[in-house]
mmCIF file of the N, C-alpha and C atoms, coordinates in Angstrom:
data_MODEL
# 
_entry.id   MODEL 
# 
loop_
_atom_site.group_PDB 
_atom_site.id 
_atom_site.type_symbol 
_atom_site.label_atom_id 
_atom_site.label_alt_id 
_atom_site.label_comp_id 
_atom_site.label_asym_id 
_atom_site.label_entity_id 
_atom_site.label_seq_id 
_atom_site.pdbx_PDB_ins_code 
_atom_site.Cartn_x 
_atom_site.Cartn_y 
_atom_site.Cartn_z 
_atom_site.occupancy 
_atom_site.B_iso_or_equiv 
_atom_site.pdbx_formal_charge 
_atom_site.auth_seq_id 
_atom_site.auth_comp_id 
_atom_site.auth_asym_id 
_atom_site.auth_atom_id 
_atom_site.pdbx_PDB_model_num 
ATOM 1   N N  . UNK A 1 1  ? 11.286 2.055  -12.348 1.00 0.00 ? 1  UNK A N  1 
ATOM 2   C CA . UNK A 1 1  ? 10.818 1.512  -11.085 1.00 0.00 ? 1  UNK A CA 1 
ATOM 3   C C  . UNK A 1 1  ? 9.349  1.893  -10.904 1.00 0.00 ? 1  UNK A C  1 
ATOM 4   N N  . UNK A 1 2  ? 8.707  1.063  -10.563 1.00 0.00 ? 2  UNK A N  1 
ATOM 5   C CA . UNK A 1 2  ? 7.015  1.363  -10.471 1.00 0.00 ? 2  UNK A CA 1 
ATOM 6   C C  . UNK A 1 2  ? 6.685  2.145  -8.903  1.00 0.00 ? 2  UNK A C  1 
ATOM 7   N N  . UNK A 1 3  ? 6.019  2.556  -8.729  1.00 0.00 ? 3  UNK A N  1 
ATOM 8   C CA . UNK A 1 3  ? 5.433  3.366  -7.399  1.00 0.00 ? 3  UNK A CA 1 
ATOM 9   C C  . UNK A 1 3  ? 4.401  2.543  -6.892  1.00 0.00 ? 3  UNK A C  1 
ATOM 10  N N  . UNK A 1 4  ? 4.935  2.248  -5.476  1.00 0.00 ? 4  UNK A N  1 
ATOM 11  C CA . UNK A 1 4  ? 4.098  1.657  -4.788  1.00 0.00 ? 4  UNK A CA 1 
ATOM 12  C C  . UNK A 1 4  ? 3.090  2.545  -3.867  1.00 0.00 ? 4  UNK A C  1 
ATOM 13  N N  . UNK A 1 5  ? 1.977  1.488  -3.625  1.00 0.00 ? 5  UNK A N  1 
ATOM 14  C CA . UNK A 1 5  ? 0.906  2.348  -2.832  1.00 0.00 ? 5  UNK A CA 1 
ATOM 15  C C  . UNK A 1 5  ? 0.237  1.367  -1.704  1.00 0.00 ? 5  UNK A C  1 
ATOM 16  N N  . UNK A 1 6  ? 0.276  1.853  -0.562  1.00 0.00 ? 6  UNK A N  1 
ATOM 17  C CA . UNK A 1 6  ? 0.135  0.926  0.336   1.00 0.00 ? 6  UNK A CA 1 
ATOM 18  C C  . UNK A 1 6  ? -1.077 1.101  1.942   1.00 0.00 ? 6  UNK A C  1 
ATOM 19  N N  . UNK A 1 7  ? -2.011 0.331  1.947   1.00 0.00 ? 7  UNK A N  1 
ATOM 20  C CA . UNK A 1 7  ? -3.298 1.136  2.427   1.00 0.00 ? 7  UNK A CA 1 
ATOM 21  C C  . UNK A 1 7  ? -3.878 0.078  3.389   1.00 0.00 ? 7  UNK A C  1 
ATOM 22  N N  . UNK A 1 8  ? -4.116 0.808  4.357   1.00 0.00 ? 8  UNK A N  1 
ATOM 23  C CA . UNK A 1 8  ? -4.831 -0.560 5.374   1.00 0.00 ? 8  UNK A CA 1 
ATOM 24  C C  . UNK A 1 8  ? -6.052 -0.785 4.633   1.00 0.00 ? 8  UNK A C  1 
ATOM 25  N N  . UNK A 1 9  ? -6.623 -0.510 3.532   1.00 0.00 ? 9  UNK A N  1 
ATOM 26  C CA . UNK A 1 9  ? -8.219 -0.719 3.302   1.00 0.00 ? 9  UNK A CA 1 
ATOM 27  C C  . UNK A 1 9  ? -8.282 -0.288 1.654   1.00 0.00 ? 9  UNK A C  1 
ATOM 28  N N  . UNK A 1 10 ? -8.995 0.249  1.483   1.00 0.00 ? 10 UNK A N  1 
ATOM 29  C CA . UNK A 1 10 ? -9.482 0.216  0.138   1.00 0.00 ? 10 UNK A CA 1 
ATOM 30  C C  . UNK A 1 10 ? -9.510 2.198  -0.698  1.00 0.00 ? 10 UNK A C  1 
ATOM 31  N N  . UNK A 1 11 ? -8.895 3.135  0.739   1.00 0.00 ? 11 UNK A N  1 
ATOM 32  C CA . UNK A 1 11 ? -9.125 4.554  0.628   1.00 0.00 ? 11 UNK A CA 1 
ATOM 33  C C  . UNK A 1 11 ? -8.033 5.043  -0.514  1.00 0.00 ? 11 UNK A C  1 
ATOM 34  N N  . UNK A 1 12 ? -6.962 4.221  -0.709  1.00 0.00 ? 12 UNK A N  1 
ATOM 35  C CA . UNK A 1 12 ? -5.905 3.801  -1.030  1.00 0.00 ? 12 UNK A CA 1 
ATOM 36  C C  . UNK A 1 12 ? -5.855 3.916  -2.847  1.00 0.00 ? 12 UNK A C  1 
ATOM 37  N N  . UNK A 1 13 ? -7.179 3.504  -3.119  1.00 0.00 ? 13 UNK A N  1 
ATOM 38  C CA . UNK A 1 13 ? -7.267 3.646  -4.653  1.00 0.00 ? 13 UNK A CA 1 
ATOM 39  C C  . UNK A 1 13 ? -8.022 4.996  -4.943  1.00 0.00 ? 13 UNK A C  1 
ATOM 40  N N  . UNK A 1 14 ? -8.304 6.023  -4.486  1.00 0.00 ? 14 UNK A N  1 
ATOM 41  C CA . UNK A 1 14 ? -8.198 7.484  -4.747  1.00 0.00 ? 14 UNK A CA 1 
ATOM 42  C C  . UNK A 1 14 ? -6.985 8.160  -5.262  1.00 0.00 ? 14 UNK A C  1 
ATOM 43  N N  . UNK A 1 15 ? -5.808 7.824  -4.316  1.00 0.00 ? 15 UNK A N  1 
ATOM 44  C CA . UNK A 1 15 ? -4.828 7.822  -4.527  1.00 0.00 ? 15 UNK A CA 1 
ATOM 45  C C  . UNK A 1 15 ? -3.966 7.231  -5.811  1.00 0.00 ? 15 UNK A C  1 
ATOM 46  N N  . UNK A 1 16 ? -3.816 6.175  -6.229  1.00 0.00 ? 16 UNK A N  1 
ATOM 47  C CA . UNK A 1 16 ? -3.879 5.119  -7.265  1.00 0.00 ? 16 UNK A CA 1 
ATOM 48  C C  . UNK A 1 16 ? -4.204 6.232  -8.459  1.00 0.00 ? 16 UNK A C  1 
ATOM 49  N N  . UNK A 1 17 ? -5.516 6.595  -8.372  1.00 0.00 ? 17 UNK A N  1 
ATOM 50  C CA . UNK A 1 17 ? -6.261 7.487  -9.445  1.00 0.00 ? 17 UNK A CA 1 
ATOM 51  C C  . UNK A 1 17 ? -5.651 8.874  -10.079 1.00 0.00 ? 17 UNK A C  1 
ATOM 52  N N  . UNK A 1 18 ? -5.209 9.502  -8.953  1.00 0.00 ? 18 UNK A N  1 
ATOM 53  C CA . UNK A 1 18 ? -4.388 10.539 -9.077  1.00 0.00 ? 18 UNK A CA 1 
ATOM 54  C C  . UNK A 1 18 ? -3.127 10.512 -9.778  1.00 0.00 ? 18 UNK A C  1 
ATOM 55  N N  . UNK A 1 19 ? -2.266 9.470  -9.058  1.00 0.00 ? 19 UNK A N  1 
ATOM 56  C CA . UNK A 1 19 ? -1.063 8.897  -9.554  1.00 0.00 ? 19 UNK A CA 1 
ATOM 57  C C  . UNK A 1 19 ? -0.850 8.749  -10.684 1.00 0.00 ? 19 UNK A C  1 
ATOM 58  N N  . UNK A 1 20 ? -2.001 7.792  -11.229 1.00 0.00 ? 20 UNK A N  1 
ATOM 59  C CA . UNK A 1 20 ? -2.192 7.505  -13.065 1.00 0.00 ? 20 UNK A CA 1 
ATOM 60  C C  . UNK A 1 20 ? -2.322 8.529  -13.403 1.00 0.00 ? 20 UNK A C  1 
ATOM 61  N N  . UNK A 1 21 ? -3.179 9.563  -13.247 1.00 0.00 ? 21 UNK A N  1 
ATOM 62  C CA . UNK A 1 21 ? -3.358 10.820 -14.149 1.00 0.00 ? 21 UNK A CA 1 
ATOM 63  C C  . UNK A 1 21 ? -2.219 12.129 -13.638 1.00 0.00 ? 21 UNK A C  1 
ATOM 64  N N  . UNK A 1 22 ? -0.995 12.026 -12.516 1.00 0.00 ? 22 UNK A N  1 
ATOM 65  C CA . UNK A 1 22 ? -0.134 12.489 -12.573 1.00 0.00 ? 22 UNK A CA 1 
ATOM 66  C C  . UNK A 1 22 ? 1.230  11.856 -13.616 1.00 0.00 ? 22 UNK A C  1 
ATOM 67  N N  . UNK A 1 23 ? 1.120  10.333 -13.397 1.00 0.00 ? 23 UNK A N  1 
ATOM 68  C CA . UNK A 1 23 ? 1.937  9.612  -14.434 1.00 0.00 ? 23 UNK A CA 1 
ATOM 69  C C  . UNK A 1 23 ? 2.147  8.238  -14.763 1.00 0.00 ? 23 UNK A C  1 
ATOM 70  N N  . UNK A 1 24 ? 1.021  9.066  -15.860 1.00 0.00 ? 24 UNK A N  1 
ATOM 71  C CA . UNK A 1 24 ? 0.412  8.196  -17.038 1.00 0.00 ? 24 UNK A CA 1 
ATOM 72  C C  . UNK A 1 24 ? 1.118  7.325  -17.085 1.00 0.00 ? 24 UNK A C  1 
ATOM 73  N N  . UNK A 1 25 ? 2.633  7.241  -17.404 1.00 0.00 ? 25 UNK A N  1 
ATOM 74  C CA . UNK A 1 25 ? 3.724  5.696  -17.922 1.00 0.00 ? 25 UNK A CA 1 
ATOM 75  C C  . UNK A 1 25 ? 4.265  4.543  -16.853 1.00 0.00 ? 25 UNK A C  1 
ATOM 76  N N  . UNK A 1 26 ? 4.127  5.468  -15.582 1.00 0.00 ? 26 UNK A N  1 
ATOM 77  C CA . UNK A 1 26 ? 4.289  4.615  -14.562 1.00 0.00 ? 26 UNK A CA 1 
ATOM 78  C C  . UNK A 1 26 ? 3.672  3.740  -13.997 1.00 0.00 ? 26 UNK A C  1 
ATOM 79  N N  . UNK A 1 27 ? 4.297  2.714  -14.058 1.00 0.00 ? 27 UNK A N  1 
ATOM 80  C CA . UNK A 1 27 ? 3.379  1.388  -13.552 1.00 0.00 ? 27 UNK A CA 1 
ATOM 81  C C  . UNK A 1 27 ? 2.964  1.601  -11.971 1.00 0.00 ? 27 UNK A C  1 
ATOM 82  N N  . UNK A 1 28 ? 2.161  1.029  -11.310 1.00 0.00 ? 28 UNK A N  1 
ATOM 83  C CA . UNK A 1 28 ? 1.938  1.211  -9.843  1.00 0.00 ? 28 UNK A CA 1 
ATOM 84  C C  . UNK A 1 28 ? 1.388  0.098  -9.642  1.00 0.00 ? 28 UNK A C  1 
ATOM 85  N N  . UNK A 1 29 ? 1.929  -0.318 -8.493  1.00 0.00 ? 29 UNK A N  1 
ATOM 86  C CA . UNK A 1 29 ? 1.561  -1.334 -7.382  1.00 0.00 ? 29 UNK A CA 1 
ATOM 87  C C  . UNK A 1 29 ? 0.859  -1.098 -6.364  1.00 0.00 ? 29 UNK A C  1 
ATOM 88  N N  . UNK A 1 30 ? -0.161 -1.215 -6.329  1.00 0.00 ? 30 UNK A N  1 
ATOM 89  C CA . UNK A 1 30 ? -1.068 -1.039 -5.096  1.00 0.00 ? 30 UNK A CA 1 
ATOM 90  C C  . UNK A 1 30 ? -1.329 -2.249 -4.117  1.00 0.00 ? 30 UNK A C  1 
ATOM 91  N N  . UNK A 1 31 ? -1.165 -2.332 -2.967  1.00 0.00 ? 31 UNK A N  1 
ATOM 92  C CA . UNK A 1 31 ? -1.620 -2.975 -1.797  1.00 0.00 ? 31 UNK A CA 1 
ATOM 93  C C  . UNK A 1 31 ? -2.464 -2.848 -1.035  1.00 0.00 ? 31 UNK A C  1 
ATOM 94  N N  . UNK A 1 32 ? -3.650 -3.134 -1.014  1.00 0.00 ? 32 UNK A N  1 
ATOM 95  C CA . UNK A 1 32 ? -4.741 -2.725 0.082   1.00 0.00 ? 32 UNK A CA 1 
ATOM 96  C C  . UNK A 1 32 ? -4.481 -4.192 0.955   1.00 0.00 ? 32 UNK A C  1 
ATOM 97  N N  . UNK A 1 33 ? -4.856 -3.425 2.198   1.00 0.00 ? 33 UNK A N  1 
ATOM 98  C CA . UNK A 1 33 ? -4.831 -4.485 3.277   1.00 0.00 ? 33 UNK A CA 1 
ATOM 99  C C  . UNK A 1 33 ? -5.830 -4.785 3.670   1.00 0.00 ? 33 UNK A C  1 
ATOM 100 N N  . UNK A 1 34 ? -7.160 -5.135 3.059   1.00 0.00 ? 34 UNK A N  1 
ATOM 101 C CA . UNK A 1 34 ? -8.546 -5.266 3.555   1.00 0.00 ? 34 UNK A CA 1 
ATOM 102 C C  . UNK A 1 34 ? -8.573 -6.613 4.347   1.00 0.00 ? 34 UNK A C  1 
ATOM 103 N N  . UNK A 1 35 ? -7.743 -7.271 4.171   1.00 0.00 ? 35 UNK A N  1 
ATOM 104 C CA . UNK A 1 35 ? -8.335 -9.054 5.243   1.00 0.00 ? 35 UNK A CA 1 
ATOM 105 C C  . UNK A 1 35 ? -8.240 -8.427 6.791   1.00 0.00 ? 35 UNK A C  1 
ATOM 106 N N  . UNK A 1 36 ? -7.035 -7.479 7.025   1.00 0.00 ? 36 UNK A N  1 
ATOM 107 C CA . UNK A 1 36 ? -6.993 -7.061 8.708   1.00 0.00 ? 36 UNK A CA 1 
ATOM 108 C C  . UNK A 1 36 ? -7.527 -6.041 9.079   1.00 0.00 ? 36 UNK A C  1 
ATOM 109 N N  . UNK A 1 37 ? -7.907 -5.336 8.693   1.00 0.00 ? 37 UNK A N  1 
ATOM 110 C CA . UNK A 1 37 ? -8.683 -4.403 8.557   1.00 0.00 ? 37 UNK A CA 1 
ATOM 111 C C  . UNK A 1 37 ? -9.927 -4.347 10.385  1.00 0.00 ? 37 UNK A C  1 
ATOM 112 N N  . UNK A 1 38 ? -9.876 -3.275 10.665  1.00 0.00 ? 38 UNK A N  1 
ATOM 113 C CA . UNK A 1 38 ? -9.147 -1.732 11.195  1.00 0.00 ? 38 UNK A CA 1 
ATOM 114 C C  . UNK A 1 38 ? -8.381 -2.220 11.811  1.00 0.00 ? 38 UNK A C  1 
ATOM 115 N N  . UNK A 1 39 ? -7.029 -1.185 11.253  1.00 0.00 ? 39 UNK A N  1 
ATOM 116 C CA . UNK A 1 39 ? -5.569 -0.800 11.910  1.00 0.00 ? 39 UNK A CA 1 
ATOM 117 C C  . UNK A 1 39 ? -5.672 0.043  13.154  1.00 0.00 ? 39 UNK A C  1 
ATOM 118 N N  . UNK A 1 40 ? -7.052 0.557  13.426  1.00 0.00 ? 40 UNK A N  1 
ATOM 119 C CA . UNK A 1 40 ? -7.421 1.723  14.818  1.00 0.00 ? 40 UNK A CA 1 
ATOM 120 C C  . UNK A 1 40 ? -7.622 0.771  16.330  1.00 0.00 ? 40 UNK A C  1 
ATOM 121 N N  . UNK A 1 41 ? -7.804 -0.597 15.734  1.00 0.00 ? 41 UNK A N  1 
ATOM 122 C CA . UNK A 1 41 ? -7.650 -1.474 17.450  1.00 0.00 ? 41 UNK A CA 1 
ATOM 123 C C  . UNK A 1 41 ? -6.165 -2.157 17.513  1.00 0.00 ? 41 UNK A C  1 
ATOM 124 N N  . UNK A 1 42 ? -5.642 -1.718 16.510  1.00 0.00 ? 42 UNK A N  1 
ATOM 125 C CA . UNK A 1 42 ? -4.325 -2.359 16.752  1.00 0.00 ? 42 UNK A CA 1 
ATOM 126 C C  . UNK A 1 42 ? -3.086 -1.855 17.231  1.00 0.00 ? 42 UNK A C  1 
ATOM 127 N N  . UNK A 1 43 ? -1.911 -2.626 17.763  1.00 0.00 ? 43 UNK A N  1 
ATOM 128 C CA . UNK A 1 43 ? -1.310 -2.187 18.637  1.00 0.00 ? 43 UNK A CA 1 
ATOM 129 C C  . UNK A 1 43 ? 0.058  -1.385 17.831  1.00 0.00 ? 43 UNK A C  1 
ATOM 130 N N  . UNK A 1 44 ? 0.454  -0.523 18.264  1.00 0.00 ? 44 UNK A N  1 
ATOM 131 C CA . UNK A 1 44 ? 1.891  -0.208 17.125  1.00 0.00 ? 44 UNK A CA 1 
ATOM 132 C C  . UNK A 1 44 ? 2.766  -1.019 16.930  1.00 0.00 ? 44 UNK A C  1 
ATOM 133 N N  . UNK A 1 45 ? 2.834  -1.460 17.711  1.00 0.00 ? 45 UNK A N  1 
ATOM 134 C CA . UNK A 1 45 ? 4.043  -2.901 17.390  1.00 0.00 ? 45 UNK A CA 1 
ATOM 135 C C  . UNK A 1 45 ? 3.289  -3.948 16.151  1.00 0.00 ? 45 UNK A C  1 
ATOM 136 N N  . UNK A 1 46 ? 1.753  -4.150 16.160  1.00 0.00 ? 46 UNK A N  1 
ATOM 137 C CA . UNK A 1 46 ? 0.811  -4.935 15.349  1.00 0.00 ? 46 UNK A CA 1 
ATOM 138 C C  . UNK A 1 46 ? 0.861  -3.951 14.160  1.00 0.00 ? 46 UNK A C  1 
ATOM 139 N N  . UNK A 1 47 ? 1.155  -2.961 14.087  1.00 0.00 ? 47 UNK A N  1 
ATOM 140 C CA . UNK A 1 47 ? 0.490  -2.172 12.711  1.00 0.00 ? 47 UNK A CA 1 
ATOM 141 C C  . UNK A 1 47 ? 2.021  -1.901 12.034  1.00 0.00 ? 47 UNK A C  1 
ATOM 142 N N  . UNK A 1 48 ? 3.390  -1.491 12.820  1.00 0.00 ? 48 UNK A N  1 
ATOM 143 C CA . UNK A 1 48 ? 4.671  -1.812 12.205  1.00 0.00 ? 48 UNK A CA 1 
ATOM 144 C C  . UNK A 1 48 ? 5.001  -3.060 11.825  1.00 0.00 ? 48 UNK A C  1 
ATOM 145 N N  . UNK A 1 49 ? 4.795  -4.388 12.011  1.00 0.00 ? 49 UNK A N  1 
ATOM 146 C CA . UNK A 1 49 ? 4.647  -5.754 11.506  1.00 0.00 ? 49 UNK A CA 1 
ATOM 147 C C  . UNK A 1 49 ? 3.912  -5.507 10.268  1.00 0.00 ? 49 UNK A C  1 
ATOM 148 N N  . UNK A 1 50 ? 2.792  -5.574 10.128  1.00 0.00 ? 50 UNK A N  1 
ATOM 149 C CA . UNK A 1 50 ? 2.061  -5.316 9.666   1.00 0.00 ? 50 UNK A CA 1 
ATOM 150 C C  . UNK A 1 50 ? 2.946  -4.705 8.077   1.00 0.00 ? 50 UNK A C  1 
ATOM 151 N N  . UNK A 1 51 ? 2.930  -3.006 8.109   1.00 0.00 ? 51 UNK A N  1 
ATOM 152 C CA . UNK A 1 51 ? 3.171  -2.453 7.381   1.00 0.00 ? 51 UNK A CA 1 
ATOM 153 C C  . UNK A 1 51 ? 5.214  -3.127 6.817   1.00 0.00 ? 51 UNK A C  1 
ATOM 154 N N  . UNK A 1 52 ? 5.690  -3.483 7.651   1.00 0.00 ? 52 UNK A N  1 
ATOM 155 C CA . UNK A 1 52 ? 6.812  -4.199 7.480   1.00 0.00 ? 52 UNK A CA 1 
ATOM 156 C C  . UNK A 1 52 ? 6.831  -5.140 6.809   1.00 0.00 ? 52 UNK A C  1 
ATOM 157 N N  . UNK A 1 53 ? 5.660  -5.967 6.370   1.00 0.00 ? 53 UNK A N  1 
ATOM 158 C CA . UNK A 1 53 ? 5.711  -7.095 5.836   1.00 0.00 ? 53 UNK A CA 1 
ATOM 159 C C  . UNK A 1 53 ? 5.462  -7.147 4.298   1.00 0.00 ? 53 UNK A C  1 
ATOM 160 N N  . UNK A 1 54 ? 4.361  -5.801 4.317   1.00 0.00 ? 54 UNK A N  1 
ATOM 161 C CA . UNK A 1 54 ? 3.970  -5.294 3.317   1.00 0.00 ? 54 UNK A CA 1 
ATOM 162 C C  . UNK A 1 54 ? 4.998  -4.483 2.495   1.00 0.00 ? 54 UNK A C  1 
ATOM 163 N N  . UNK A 1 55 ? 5.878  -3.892 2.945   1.00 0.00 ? 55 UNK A N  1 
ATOM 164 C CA . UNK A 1 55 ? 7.029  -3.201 2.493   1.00 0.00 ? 55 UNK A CA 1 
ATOM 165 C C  . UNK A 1 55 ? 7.958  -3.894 2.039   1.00 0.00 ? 55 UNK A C  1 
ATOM 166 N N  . UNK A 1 56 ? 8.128  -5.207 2.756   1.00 0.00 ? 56 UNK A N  1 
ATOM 167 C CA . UNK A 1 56 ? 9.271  -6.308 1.907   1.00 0.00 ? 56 UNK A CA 1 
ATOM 168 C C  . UNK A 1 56 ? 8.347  -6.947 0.729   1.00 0.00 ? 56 UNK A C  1 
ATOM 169 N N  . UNK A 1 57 ? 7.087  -7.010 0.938   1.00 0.00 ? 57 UNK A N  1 
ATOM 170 C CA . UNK A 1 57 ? 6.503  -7.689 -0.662  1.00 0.00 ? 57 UNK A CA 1 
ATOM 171 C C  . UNK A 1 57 ? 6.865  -6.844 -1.925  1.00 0.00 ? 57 UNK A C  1 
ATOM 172 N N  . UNK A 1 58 ? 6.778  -5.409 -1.204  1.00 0.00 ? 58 UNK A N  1 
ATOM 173 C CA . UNK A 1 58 ? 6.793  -4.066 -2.153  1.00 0.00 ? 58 UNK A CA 1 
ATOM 174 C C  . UNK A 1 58 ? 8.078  -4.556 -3.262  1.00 0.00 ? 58 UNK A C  1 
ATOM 175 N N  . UNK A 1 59 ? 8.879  -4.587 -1.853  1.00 0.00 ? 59 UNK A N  1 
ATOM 176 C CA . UNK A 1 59 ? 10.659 -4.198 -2.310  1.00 0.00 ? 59 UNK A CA 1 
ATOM 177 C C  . UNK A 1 59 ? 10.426 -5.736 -2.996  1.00 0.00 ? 59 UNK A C  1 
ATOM 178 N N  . UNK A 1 60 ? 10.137 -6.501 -2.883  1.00 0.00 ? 60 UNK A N  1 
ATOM 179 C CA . UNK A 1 60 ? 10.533 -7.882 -3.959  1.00 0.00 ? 60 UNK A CA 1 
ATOM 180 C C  . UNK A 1 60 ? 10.074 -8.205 -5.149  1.00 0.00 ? 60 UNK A C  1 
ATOM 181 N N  . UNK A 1 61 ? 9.173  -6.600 -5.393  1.00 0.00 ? 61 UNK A N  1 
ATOM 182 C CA . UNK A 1 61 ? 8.219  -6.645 -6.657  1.00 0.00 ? 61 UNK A CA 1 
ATOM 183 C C  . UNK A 1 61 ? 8.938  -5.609 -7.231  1.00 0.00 ? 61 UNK A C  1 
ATOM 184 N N  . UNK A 1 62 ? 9.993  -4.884 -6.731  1.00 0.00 ? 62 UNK A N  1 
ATOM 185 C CA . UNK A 1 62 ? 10.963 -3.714 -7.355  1.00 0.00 ? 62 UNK A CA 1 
ATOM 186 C C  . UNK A 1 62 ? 10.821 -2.331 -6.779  1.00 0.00 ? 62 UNK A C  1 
ATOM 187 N N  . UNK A 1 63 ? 9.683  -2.578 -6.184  1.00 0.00 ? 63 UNK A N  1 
ATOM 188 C CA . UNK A 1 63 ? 8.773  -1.109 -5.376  1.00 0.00 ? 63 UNK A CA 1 
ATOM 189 C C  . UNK A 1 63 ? 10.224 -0.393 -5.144  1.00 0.00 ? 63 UNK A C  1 
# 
């Protein structure tokens, strides 16, 4: 199963970086969310949508 990674923006591939050099064989899926971008004017109900939607793409890619 690959490891997903999931980021309102682009801070997201630091992370990514680590991951690979914690493990090397594992595939990873990364998601940056840069088109909506800042999640800081948005409402919680807007940022659980949001991250909800992104979590079912995850899960349909095997995440």
């Amino acid at each position: 199963m690959p490891l997903g990674v999931f980021d309102s923006g682009i801070g997201g591939l630091t992370v990514v970086k680590a991951l690979r050099t914690a493990f090397p064989r594992r595939d990873i899926l990364y998601v940056g969310d840069t088109a909506r971008v800042p999640y800081g004017n948005k409402s919680a109900e807007t940022v659980e949508a949001y991250s909800r939607e992104i979590i079912g793409f995850l899960k349909s890619k095997g995440v």
